[in-house]
C-alpha positions in Angstrom: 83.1 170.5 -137.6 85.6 170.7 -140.5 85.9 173.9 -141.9 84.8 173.6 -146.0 87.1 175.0 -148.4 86.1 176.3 -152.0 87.0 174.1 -154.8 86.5 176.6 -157.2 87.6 179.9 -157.4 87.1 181.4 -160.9 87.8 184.9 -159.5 91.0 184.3 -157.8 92.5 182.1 -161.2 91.4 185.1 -163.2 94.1 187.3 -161.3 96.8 184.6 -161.1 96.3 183.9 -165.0 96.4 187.7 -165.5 99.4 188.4 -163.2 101.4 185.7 -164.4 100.7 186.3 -168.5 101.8 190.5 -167.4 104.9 189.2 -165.6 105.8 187.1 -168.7 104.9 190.2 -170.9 107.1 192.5 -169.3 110.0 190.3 -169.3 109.6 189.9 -173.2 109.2 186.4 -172.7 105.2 185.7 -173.6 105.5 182.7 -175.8 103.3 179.7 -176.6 105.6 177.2 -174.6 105.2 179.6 -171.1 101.6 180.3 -171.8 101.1 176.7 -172.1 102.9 176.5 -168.6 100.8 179.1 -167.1 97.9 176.5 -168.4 100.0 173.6 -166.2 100.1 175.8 -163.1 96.2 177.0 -163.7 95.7 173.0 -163.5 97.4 172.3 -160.6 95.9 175.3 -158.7 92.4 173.7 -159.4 94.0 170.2 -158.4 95.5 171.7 -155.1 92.4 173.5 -154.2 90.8 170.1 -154.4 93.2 167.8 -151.9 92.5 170.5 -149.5 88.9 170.6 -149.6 89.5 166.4 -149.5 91.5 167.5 -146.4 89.0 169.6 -145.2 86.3 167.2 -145.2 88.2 164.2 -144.7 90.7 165.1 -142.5 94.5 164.0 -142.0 93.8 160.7 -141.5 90.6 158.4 -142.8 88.5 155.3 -142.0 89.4 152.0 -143.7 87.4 148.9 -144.2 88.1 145.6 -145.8 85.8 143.2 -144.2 84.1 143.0 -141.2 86.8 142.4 -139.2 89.7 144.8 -140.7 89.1 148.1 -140.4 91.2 151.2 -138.9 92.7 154.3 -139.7 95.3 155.4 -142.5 96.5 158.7 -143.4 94.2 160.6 -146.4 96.7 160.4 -149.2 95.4 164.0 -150.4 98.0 165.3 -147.8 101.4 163.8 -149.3 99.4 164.9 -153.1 99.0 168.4 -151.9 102.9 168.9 -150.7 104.0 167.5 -154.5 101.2 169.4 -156.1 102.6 172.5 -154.2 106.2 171.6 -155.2 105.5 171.5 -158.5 104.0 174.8 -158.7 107.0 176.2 -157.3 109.1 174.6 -159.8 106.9 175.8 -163.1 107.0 179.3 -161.1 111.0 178.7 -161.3 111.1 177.7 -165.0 109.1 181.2 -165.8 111.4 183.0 -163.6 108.5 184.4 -162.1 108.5 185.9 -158.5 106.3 186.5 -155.7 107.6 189.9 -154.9 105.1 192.7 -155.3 105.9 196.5 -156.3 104.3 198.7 -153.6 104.3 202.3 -154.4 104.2 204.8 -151.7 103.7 208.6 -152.1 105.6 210.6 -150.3 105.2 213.8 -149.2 106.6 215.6 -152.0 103.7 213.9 -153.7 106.5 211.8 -155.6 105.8 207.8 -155.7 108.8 206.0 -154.2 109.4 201.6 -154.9 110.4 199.5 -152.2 
């Protein structure tokens, strides 16, 4: 049985839209034209959530039928959608100059916080 994935996810958006408006923040750089790309990348999260629960569901590959007599398998076009979708988040995440690299603060034993 395919495993069902969750189309919508207002909690986890809420954190990416927050994270990515305080990364823009704290490199002075919080304009209308990167907010509006933070919008672009907010879509295609929703989109991309959406090819894989089609994938999900679906699977790789789905049924065809155009008569009685033609029918067989193709490959669910959500699959090839879901690699551009993915590339083109990657590319908005470029144009922002925004990273994936998180700040982890350790205290050490001095009770001073350290940054790797």
């Amino acid at each position: 049985m395919a495993k069902k994935h969750v189309v919508t996810k207002p909690k986890q958006r809420a954190k990416i839209k927050k994270s990515l408006i305080g990364q823009l923040t704290d490199m002075g750089a919080n304009n209308e034209h990167f907010e509006d790309l933070i919008e672009d990348y907010l879509a295609l999260f929703d989109i991309k959530n959406r090819l894989i629960a089609d994938i999900d569901e679906r699977g790789v590959t789905v049924e065809w039928q155009n008569s009685s007599t033609q029918k067989g398998y193709k490959k669910n076009d959500s699959v090839s959608e879901l690699v551009k979708v993915n590339a083109q988040m990657l590319k908005i995440l470029q144009q922002l100059e925004i990273t994936t690299r998180e700040v982890v603060v350790e205290v050490t034993s001095g009770g001073e916080e350290d940054e790797f």
